[in-house]
C-alpha positions in Angstrom: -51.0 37.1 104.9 -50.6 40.6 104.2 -47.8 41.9 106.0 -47.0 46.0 105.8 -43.8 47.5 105.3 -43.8 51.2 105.8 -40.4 53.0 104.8 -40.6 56.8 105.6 -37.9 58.8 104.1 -37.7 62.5 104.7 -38.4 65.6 102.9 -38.2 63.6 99.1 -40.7 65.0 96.8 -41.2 65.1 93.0 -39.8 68.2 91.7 -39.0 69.9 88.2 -36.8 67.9 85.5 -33.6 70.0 85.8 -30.3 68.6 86.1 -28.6 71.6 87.7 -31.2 71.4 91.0 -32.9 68.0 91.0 -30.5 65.3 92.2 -32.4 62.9 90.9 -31.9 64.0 87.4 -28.3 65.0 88.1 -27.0 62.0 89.5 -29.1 59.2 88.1 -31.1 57.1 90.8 -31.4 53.0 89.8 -34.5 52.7 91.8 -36.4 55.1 89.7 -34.4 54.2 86.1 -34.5 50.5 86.6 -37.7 50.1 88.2 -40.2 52.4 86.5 -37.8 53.7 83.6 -38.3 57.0 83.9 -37.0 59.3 87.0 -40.2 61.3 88.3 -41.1 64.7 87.7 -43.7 67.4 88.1 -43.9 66.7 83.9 -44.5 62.9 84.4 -45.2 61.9 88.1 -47.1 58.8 87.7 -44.9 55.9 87.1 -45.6 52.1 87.1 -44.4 49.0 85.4 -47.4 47.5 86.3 -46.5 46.0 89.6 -45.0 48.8 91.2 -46.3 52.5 91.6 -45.0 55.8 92.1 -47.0 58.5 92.3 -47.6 62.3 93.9 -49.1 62.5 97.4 -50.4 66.0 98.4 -48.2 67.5 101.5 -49.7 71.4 101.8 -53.2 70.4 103.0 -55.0 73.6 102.1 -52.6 75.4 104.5 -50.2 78.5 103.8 -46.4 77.8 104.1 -43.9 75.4 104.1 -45.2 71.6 104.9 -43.0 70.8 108.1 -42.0 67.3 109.6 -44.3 67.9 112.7 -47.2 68.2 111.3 -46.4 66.2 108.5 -45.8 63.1 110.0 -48.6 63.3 112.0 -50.9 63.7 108.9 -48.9 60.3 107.5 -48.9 58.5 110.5 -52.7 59.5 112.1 -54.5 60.0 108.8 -55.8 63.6 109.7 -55.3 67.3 108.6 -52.6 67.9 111.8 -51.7 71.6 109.6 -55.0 72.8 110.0 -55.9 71.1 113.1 -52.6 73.4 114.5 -53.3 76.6 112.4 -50.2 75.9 110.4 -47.5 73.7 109.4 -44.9 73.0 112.2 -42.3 71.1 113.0 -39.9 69.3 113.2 -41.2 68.0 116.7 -45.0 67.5 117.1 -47.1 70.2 117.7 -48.6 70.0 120.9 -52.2 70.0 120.6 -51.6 66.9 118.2 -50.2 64.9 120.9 -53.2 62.9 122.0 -54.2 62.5 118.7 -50.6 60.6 118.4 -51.2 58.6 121.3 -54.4 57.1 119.8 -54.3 57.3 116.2 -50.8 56.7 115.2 -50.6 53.8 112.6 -47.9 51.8 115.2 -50.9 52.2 117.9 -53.2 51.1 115.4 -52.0 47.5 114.6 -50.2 46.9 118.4 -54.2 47.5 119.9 -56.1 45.4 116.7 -53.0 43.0 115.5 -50.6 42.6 118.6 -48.4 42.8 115.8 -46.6 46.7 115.3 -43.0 47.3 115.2 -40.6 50.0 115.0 -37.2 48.8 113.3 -35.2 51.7 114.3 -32.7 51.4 116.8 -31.5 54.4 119.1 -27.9 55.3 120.4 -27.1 55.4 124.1 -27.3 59.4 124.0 -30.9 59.4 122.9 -31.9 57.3 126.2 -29.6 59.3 128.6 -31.6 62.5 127.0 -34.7 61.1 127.2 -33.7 60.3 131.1 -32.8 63.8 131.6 -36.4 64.9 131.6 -36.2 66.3 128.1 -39.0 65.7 125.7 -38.7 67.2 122.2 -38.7 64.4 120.5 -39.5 63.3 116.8 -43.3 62.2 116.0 -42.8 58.4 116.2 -39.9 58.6 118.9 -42.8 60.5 121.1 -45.4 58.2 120.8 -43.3 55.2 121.2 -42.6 56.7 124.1 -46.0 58.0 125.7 -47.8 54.6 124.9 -44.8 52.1 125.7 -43.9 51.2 122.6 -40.2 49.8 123.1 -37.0 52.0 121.0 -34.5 49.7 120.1 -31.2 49.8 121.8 -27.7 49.1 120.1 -28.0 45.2 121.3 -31.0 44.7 118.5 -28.9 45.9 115.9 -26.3 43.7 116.7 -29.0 40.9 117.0 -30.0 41.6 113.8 -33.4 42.7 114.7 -33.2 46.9 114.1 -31.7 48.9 112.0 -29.3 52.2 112.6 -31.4 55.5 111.1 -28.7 55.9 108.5 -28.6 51.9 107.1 -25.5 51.3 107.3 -24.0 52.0 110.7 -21.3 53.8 110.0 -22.2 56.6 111.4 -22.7 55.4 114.9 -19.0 54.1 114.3 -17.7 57.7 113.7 -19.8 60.0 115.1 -21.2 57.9 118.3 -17.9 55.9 119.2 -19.5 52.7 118.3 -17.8 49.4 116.8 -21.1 47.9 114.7 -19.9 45.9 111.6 -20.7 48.0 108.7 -23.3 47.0 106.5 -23.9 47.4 102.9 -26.9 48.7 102.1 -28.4 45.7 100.6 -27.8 43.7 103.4 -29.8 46.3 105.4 -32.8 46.0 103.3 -32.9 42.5 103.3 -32.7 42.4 106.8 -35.8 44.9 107.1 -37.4 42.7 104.9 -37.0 39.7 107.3 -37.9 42.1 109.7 -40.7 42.7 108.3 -42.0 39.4 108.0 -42.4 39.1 111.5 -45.5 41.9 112.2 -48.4 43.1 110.9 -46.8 46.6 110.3 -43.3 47.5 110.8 -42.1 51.2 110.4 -38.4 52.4 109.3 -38.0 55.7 108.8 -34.9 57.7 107.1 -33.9 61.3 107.8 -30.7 61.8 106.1 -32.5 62.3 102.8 -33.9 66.3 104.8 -30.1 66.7 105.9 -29.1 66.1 102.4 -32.1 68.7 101.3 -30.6 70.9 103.3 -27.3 70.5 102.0 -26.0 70.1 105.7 -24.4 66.8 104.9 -22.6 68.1 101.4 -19.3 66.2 102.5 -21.2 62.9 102.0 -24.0 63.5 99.7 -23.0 61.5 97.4 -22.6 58.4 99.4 -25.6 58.9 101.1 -27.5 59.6 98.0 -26.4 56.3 96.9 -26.6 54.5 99.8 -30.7 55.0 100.0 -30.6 54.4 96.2 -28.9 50.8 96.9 -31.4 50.2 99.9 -34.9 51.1 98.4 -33.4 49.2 95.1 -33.0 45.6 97.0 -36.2 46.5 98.8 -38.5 46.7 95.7 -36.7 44.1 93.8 -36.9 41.7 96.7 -39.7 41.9 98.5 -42.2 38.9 98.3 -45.1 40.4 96.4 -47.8 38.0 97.3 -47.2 38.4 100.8 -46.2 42.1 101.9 -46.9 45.3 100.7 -44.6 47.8 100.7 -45.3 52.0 101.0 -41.9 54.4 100.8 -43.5 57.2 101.7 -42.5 61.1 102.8 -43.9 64.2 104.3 -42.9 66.7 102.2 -40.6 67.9 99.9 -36.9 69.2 100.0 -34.1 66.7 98.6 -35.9 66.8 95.0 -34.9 71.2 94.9 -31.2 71.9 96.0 -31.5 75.1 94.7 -32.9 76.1 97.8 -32.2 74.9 101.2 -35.5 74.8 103.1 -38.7 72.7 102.0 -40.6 73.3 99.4 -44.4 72.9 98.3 -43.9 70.3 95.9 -46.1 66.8 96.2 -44.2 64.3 98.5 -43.2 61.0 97.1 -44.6 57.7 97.5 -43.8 54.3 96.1 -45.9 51.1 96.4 -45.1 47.5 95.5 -46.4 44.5 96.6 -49.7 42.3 97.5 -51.8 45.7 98.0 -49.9 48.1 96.2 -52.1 49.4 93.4 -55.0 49.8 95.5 -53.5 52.2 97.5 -51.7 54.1 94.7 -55.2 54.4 93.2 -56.8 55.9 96.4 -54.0 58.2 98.1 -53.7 61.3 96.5 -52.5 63.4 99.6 -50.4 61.9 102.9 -53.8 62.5 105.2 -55.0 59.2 103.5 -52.2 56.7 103.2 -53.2 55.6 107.0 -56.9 54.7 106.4 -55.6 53.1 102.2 -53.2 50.7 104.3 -55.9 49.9 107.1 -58.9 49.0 104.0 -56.6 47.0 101.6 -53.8 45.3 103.7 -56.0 43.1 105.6 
């Protein structure tokens, strides 16, 4: 068995070592210290203890500009150039001559048709589905194709069963901003729940936006509990996984949170993190987020 985890988080890349704009260097982050011992950097962005691999996945593609979410996640998901396909980077919804390219190539697509065995763990809040219902269709990339090929979105029951996860871990959120009463979850608890999850498919996807937000400094109020709150959850997810029998990618489509000194993106490689049964394989093949699709599809068999 070689089940795949796929943790996307947001606009994280490897920036400069600077402890005024780099977070990472600022604050401290476990996952990086206690893992590889060493936090990454455009000095030193190759990291490994010999199980686990960090290293620096291209997100500009040959193309001018900014990388962008819409065309960046398409790249990760659908293992193809979507920047130059469109002419540019774009985003953050999907750009719209790479929409039937999503509904055929997307990785969730992928292992459903070959495996019967694909799963989004995310979980949506009633006012997603009443806006989807009201004929509106800008949606994210994996929200979109989940949606065009009848892939089902979790609801609030599956978190409660235990079965999805809130985008933000921990539910609180939901709880203040949504109206919701979910029992608030650490962060650990979270990730070992994906990790049961995860056990269950072939692939299963997560993905993490806050980490953008925080790039953006639009969430400053609670940086630093969100910081630390995706610092507990990847920590208990690469210190716990079962390494003979799951590999795990955190992966991201560009950078942003790694540079606070400006508030958009920037053109620095994207993160990505493997661990696990196939993990150095693919760490020794991807070297830009076009090929993280076809590395998982060869080596997690």
């Amino acid at each position: 068995m070689n089940n795949i985890l796929m943790v996307f988080i947001d606009g994280v890349g490897i920036g400069k070592k600077d402890k005024v704009s780099n977070p990472f260097f600022k604050y401290g982050f476990k996952t990086f210290e206690k893992i590889f011992n060493d936090i990454p950097s455009l000095e030193n962005h190759r990291l490994t203890n010999g199980t686990h691999f960090l290293f620096p996945t291209d997100a500009n593609l040959d193309v001018d500009g900014l990388p962008q979410s819409g065309t960046g996640q398409t790249s990760l998901y659908c293992g193809f150039n979507a920047a130059k396909y469109a002419g540019k980077h774009f985003g953050p919804f999907p750009y719209s001559t790479t929409i039937p390219i999503l509904q055929k190539e997307n990785l969730l697509v992928y292992f459903r048709d070959k495996y019967r065995s694909s799963y989004f763990a995310n979980a949506y809040p009633k006012v997603f589905f009443d806006y989807i219902k009201s004929g509106k269709s800008r949606l994210s990339v994996t929200a979109l194709t989940c949606k065009l090929v009848g892939i089902r979105l979790n609801r609030v029951s599956d978190i409660r069963n235990g079965t999805a996860l809130t985008a933000e871990i921990t539910n609180e959120r939901w709880n203040q901003r949504l109206g919701y009463k979910l029992p608030v979850v650490k962060p650990e608890t979270a990730a070992r729940r994906l990790l049961k999850i995860a056990k269950r498919y072939k692939f299963t996807l997560y993905e993490y936006y806050l980490s953008d937000h925080l790039g953006h400094l639009r969430l400053a109020n609670e940086f630093n509990k969100l910081f630390n709150d995706l610092d507990d959850f990847l920590f208990t997810l690469l210190t716990e996984l079962n390494h003979k029998k799951m590999t795990l990618i955190i992966c991201s489509d560009h950078g942003n949170l790694e540079d606070l000194s400006t508030k958009t993106h920037t053109r620095n490689p994207a993160l990505t993190i493997t661990a696990g049964k196939s993990a150095k394989q693919i760490a020794d093949l991807v070297t830009d987020i076009t090929q993280i699709k076809q590395a998982i599809i060869n080596y997690c068999k």
